[in-house]
TIMI-2910 file (N, C-alpha, C, CB; in pm, 1 decimal, decimal comma, always signed):
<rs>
+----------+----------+----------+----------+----------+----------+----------+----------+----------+----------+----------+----------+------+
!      n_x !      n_y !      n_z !     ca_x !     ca_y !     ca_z !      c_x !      c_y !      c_z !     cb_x !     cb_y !     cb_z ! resn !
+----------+----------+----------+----------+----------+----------+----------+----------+----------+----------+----------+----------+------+
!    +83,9 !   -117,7 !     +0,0 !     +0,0 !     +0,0 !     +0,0 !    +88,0 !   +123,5 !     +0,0 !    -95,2 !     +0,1 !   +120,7 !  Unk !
!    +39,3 !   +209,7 !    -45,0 !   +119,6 !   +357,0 !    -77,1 !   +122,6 !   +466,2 !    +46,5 !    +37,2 !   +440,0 !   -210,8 !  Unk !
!   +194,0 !   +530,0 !    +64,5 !   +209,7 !   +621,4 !   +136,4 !   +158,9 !   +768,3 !   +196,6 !   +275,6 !   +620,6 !   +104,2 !  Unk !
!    +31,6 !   +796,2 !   +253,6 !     -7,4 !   +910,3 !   +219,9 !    +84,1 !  +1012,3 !   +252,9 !   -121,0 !   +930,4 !   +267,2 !  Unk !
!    +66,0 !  +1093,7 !   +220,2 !   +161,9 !  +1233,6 !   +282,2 !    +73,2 !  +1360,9 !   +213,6 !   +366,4 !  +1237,8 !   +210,9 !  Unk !
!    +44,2 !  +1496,7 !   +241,9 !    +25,3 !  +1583,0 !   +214,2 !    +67,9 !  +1690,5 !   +159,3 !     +1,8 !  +1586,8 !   +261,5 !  Unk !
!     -9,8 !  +1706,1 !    +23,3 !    +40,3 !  +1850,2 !    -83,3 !     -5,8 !  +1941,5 !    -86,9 !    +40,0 !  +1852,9 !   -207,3 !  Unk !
!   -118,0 !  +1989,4 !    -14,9 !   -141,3 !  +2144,2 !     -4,7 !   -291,6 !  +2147,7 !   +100,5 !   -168,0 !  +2224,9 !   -190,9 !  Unk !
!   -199,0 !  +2165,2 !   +208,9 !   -311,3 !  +2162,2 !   +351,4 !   -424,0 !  +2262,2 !   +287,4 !   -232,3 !  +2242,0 !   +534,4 !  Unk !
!   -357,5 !  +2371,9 !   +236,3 !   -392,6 !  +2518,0 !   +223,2 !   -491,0 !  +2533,8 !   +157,0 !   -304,2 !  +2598,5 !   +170,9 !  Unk !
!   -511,6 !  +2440,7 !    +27,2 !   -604,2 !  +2491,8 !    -66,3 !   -741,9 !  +2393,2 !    -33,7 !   -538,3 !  +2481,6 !   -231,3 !  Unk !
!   -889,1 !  +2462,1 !    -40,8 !   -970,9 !  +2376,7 !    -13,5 !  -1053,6 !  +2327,0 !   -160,4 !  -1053,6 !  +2438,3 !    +98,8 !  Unk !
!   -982,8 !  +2238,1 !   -227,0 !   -983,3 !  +2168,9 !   -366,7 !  -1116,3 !  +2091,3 !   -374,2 !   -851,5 !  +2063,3 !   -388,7 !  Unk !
!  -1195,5 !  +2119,9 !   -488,1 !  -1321,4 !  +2036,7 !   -499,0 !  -1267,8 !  +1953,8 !   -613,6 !  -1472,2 !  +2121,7 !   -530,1 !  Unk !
!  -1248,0 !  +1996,2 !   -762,5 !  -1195,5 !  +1839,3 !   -837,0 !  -1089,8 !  +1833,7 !   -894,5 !  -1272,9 !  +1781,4 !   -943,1 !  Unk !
!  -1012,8 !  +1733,1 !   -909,8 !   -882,0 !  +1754,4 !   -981,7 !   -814,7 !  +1675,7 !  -1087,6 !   -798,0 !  +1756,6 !   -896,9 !  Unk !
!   -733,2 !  +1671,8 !  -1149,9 !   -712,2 !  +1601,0 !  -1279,5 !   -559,4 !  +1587,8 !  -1239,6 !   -756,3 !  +1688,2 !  -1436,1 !  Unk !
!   -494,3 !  +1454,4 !  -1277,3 !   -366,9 !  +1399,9 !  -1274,9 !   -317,2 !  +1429,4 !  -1402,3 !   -361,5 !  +1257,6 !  -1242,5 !  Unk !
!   -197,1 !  +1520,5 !  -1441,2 !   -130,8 !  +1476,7 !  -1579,5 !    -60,5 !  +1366,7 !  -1597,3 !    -47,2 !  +1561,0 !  -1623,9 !  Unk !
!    +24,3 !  +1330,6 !  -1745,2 !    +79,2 !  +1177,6 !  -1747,1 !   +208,1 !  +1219,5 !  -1701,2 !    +81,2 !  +1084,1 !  -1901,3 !  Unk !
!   +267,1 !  +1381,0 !  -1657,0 !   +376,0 !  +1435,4 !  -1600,6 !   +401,8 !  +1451,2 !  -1422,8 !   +372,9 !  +1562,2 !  -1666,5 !  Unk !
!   +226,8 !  +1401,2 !  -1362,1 !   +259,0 !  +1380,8 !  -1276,8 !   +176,2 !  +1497,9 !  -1200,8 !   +389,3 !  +1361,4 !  -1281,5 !  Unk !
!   +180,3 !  +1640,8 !  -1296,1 !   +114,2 !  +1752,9 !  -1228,6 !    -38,1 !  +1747,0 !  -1172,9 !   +120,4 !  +1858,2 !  -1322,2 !  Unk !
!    -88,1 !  +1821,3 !  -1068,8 !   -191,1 !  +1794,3 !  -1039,3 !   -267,8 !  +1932,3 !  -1059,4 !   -187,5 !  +1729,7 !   -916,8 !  Unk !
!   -386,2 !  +1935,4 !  -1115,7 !   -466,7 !  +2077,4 !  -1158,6 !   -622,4 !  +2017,9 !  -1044,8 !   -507,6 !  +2098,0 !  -1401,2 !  Unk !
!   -640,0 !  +2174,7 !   -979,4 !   -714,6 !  +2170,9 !   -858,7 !   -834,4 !  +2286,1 !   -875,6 !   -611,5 !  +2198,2 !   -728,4 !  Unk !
!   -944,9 !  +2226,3 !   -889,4 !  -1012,2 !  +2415,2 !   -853,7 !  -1058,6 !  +2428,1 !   -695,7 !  -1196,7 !  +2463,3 !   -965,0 !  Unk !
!  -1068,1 !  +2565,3 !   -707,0 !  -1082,5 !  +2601,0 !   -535,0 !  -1198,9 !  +2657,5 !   -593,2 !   -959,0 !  +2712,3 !   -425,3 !  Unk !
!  -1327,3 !  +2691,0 !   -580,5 !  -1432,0 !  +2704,4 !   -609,8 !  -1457,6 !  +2822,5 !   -474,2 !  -1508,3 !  +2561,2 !   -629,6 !  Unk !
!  -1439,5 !  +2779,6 !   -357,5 !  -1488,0 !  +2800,1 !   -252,3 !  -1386,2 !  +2900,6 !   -221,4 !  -1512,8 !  +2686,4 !   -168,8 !  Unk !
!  -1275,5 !  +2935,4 !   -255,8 !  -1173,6 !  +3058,0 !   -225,6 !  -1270,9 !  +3143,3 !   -225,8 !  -1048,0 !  +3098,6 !   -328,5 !  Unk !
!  -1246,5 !  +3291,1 !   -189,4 !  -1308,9 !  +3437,9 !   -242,8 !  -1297,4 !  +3476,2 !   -359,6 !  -1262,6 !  +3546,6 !   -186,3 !  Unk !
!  -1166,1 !  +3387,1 !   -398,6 !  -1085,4 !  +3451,5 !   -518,5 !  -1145,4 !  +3311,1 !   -661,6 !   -855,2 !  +3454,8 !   -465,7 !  Unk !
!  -1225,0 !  +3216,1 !   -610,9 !  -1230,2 !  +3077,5 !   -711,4 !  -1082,1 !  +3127,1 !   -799,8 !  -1413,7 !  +3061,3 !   -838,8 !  Unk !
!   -993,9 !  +3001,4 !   -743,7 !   -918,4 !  +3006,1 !   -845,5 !   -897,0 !  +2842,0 !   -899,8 !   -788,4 !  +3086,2 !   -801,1 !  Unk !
!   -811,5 !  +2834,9 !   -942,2 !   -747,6 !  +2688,1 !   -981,2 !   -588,9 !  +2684,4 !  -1041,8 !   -848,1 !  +2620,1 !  -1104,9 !  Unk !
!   -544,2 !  +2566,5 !   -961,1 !   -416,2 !  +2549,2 !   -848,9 !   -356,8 !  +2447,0 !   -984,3 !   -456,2 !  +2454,8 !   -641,7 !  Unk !
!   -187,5 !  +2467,5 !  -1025,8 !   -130,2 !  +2378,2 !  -1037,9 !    -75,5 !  +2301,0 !   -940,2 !    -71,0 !  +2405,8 !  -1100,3 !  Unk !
!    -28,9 !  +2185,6 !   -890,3 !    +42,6 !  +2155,0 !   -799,6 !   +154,2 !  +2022,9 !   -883,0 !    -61,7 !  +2115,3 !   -667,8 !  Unk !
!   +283,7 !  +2079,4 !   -864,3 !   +355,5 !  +1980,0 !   -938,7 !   +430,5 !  +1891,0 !   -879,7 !   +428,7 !  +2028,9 !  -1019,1 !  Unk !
!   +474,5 !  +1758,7 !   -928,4 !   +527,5 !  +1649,5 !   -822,4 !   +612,6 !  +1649,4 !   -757,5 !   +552,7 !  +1555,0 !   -851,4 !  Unk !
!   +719,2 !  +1780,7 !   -702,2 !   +768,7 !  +1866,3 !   -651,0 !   +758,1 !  +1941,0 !   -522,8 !   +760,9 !  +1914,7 !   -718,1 !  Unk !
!   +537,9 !  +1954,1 !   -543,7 !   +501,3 !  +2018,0 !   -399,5 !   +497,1 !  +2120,2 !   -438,9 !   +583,4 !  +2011,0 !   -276,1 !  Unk !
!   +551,7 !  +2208,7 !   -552,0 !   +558,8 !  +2340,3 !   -578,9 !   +389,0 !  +2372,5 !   -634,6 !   +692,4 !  +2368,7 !   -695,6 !  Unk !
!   +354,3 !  +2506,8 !   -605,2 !   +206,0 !  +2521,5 !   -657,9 !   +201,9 !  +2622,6 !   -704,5 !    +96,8 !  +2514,2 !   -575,4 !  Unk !
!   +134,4 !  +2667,7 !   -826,2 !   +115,3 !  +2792,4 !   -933,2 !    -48,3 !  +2829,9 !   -978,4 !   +202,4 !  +2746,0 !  -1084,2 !  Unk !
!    -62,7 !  +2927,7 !   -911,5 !   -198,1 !  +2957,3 !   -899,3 !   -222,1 !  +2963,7 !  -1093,0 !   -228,1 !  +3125,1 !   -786,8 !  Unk !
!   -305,3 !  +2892,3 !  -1172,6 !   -354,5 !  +2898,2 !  -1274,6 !   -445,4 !  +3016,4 !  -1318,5 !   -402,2 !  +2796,1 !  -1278,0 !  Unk !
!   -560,2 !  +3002,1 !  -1253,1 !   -656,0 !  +3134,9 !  -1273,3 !   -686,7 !  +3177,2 !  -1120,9 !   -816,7 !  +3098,7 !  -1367,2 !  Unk !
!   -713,8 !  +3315,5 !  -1104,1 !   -773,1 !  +3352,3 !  -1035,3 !   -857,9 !  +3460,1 !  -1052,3 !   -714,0 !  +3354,8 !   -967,9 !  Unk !
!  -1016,6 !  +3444,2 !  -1024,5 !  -1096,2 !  +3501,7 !  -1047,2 !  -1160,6 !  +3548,4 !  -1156,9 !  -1076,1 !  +3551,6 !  -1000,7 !  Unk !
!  -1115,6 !  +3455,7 !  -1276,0 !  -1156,4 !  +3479,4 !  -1440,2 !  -1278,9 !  +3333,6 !  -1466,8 !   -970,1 !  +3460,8 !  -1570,7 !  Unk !
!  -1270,1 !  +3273,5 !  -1379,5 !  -1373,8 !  +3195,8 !  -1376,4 !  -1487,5 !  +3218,4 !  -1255,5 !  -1316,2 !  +3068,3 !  -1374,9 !  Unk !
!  -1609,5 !  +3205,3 !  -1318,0 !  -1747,1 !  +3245,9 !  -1204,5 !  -1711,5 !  +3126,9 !  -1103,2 !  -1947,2 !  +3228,5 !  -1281,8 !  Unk !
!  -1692,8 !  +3014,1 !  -1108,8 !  -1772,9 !  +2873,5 !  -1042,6 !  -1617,2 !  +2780,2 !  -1076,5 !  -1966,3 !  +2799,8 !  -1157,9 !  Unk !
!  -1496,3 !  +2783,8 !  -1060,1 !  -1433,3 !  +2672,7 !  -1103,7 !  -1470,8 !  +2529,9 !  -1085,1 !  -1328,9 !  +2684,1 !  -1061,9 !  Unk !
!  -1549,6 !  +2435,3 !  -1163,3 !  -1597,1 !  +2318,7 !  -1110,8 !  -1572,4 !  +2226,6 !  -1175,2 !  -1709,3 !  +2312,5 !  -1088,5 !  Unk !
!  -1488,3 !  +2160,5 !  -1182,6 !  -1442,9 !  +1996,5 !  -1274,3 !  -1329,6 !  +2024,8 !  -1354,6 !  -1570,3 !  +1927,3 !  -1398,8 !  Unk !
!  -1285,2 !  +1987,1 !  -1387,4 !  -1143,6 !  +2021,1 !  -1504,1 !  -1128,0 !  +1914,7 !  -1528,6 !   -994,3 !  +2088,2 !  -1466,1 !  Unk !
!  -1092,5 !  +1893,3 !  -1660,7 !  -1032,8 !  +1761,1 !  -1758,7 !   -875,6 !  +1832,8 !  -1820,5 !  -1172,6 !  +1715,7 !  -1926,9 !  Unk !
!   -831,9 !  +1761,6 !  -1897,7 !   -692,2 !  +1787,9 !  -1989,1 !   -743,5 !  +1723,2 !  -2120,1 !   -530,4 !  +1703,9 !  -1925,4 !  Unk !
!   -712,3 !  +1775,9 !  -2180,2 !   -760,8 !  +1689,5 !  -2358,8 !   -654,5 !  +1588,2 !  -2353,5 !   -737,7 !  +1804,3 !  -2545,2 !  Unk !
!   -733,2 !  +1508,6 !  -2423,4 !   -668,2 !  +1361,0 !  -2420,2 !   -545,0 !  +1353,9 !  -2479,5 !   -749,0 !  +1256,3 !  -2489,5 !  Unk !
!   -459,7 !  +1393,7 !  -2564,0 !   -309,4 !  +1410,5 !  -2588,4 !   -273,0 !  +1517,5 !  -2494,5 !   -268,1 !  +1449,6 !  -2743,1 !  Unk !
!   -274,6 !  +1624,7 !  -2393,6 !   -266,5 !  +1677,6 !  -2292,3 !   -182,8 !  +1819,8 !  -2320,5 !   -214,5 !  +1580,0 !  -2200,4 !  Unk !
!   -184,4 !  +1850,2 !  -2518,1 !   -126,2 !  +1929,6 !  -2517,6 !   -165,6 !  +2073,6 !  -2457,6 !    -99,1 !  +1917,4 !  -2616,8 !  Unk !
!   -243,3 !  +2076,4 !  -2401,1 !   -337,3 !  +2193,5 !  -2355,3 !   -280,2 !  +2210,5 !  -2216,5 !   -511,7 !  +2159,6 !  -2356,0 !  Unk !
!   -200,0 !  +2181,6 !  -2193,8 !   -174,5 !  +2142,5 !  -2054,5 !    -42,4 !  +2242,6 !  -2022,7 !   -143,0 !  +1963,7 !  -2037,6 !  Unk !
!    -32,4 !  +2319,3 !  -1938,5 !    +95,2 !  +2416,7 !  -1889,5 !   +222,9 !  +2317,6 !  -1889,4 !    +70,3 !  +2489,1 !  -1715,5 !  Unk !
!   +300,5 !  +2419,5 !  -1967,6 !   +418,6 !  +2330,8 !  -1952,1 !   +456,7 !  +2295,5 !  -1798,3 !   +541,4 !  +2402,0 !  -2021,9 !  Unk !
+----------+----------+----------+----------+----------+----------+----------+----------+----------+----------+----------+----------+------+
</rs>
């Protein structure tokens, strides 16, 4: 069995999408600010949008993932 450990106490994340790089894309819906969170396998985190979306709710990656932040 795998190990839990924790990547971002901070953000209160409703859904998220795994890249095949490992990165993790998060929306915070519930911030003041709704934003949505890179978090990379690193631990490092890069706020994506903030406040250009009404409702951040679900996120996908297109299926070849070129859409995807370097």
């Amino acid at each position: 069995m795998g190990k839990v450990s924790v990547i971002a106490e901070d953000i209160a994340g409703n859904d998220l999408v795994v890249a095949h790089n490992g990165n993790l894309y998060v929306t915070d819906p519930g911030s003041t600010e709704k934003k949505v969170w890179l978090i990379r396998p690193d631990g490092t985190k890069q706020e994506v949008d903030s406040g250009g979306l009404r409702y951040p709710n679900g996120i996908a990656l297109s299926p070849d993932q070129t859409l995807e932040l370097p």
